[in-house]
BAFI-3210 file (N, C-alpha, C; in Angstrom, 3 decimals, decimal comma, padded with zeros to 6 digits):
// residues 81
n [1|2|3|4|5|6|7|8|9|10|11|12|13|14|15|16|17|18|19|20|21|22|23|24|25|26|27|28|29|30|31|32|33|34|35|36|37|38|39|40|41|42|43|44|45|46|47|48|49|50|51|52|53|54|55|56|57|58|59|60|61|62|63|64|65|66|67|68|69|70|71|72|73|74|75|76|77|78|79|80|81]
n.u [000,823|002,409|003,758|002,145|000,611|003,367|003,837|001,683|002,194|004,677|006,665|007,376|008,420|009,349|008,447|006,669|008,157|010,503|009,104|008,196|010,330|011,777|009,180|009,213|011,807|011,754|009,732|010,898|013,242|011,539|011,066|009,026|007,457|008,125|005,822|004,547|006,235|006,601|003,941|003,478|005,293|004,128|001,444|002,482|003,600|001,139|-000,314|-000,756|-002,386|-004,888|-004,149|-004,447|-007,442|-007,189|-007,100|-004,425|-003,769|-004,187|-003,109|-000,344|-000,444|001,195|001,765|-000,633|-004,085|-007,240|-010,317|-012,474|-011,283|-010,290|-012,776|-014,220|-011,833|-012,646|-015,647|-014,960|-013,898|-015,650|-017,373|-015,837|-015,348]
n.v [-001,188|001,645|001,740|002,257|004,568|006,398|006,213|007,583|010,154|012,045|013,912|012,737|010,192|007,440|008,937|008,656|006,393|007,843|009,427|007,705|006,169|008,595|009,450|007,244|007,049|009,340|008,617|007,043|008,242|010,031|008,258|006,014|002,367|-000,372|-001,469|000,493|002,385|000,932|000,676|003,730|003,992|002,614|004,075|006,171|005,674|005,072|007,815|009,572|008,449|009,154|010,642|007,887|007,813|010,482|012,239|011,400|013,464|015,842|014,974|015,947|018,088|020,874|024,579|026,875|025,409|025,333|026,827|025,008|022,546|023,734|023,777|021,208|019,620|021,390|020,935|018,011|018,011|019,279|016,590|015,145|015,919]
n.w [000,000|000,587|-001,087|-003,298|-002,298|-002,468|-005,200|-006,555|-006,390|-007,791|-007,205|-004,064|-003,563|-001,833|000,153|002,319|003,728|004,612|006,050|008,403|009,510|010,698|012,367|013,889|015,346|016,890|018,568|019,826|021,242|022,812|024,642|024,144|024,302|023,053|021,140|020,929|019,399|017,085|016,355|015,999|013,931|011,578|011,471|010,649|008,477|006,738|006,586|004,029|003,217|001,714|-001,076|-002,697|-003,757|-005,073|-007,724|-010,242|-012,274|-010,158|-007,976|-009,060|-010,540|-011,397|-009,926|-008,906|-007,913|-010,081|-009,977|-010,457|-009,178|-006,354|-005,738|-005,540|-004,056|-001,715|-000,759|-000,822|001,437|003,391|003,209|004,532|006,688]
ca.u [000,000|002,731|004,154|000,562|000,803|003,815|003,952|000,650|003,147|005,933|007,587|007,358|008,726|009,934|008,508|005,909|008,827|010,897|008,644|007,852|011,684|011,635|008,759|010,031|013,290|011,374|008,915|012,112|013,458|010,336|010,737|007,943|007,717|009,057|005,124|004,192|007,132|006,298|002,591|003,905|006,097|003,348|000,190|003,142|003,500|-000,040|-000,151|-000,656|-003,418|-006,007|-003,440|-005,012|-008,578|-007,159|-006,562|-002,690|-004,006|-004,848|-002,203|000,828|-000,255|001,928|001,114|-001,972|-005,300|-007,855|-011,161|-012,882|-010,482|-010,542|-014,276|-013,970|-011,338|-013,728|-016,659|-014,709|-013,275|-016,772|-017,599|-014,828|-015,785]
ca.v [000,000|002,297|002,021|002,618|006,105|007,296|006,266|008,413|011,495|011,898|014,767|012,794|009,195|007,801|009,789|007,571|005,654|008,786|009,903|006,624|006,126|009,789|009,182|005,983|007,389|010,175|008,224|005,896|009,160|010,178|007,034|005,391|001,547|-000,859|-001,388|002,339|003,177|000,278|001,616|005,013|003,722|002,133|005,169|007,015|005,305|005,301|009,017|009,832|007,418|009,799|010,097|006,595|008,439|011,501|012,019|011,755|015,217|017,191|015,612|016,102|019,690|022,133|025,694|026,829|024,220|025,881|027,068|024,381|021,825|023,797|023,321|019,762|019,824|021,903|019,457|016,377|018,392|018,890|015,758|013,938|016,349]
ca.w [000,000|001,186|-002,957|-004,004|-001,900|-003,008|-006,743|-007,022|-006,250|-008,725|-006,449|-002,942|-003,665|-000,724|001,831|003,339|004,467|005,241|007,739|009,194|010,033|011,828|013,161|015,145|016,096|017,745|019,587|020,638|021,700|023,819|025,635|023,917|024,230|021,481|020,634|020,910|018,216|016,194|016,002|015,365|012,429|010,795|011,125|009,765|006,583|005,943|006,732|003,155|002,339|001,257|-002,049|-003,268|-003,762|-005,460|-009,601|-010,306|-012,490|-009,536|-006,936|-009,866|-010,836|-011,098|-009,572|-008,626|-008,268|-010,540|-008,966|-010,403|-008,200|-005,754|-005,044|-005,615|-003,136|-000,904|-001,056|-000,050|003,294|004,236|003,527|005,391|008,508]
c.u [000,872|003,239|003,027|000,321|001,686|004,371|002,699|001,401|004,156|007,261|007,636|007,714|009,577|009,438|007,723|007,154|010,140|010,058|008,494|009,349|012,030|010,666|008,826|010,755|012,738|010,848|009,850|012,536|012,877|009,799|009,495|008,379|008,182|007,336|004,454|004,888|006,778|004,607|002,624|004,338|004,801|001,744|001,336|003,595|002,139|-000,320|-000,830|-002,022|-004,502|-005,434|-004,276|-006,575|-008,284|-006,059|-005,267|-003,057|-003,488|-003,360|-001,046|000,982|000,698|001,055|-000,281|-003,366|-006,508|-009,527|-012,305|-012,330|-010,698|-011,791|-014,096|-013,360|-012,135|-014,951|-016,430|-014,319|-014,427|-017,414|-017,205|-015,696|-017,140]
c.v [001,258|002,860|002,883|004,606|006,665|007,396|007,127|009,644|011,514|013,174|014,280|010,900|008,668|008,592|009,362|006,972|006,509|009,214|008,551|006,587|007,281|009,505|008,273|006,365|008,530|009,386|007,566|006,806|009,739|008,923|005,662|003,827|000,709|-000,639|-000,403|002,233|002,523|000,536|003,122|004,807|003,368|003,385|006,447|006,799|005,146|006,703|010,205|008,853|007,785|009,786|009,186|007,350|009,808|011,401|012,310|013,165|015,950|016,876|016,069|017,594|020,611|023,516|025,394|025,759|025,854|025,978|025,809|022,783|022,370|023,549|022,454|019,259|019,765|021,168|018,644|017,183|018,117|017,866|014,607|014,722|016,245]
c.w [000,000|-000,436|-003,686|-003,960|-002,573|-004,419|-007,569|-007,306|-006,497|-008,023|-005,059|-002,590|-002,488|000,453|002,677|004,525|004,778|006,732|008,756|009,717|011,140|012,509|014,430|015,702|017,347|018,846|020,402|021,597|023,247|024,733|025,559|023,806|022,844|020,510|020,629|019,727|017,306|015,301|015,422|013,510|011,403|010,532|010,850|008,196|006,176|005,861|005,385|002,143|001,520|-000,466|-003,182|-004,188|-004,952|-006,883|-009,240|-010,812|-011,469|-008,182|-007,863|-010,611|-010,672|-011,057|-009,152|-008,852|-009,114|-009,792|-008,577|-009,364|-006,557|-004,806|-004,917|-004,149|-001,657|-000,176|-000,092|001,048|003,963|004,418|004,241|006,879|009,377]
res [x|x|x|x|x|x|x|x|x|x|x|x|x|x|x|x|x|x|x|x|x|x|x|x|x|x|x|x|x|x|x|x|x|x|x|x|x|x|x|x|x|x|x|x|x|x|x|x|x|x|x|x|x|x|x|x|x|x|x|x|x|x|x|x|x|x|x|x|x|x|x|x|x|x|x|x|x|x|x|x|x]
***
């Protein structure tokens, strides 16, 4: 899944499992248990899951989202909330 995420995003390859690696080291850091960090690591590589759902178009755009996107955009917030 974690491929799935970041082969959608041609500028962010790798970073699922960038942050997941920081993320662990921190929590290790913050004294967190082995299965604390290990839970961390992992709702840090999904992190990005929304991705899956969203046109390569609109996440691979360069500049500005156009208004019509933007609504779109708009929409699904309220409808997640």
């Amino acid at each position: 899944m974690v491929n799935a995420i970041d082969a959608k995003d041609r500028y962010t390859h790798g970073h699922s499992s960038r942050v997941a690696e920081y993320s662990r080291k921190i929590a290790q850091k913050k004294g967190m248990s082995r299965t604390e960090c290990e839970t961390v690591y992992y709702m840090a590589l999904l992190h990005d899951v929304g991705k899956i759902g969203i046109a390569e178009s609109i996440i691979n755009k360069e500049g500005k989202l156009t208004a019509a996107v933007s609504l779109v955009d708009g929409l699904w917030e309220k409808r997640v909330r």
